[in-house]
N, C-alpha and C positions, 0 to 999 in steps of 0.2 A: 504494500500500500504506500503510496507517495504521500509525502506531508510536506506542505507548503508552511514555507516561516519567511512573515515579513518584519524588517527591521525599518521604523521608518525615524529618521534623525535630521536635525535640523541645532545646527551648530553643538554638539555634544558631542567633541572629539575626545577630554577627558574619558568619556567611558566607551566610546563608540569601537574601541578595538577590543577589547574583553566582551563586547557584545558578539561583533561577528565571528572571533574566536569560539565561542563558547558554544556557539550553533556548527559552526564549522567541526568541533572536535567532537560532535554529537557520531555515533557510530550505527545509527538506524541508515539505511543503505541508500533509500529514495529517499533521500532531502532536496524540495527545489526551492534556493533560496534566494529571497527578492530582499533587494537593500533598497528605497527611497532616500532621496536626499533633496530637498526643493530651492537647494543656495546656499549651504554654510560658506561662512567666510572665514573658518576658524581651522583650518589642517582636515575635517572631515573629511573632506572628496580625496584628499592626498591618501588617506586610511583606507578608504573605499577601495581606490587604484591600487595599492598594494595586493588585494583581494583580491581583482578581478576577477582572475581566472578562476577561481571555486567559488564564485558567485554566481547562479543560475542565471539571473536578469540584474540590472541597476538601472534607475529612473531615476534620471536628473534634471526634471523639468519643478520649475516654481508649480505650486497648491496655495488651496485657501487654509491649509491647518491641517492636524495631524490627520483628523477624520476624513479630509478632501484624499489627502496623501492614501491615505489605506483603500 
């Protein structure tokens, strides 16, 4: 069974790397994992891009809030 996990962040690079990690070292096999990011201008997207590649999708477009985001 695949299980989708979204991480949606908006300038929270303090803790945005122990997020994706913490999903990323999950060991269920089908994880498809979506990161949003709608503009940080704080190192976020720099975190993000380190990821890329075992990040299922990333959406880097502006939202109205977290709930538009999700």
């Amino acid at each position: 069974m695949k299980i989708s996990i979204v991480t949606i962040s908006y300038n929270q690079a303090p803790f945005l790397e122990n997020a994706i990690r913490s999903v990323l070292n999950q060991s269920h096999g089908d994880i498809e994992y979506i990161v949003v990011d709608p503009g940080s201008t704080d190192g976020s997207r720099d975190i993000i891009a380190r990821y890329a590649d075992r990040i299922s999708r990333i959406i880097l477009e502006p939202d109205k809030g977290a709930a538009d985001g999700l």
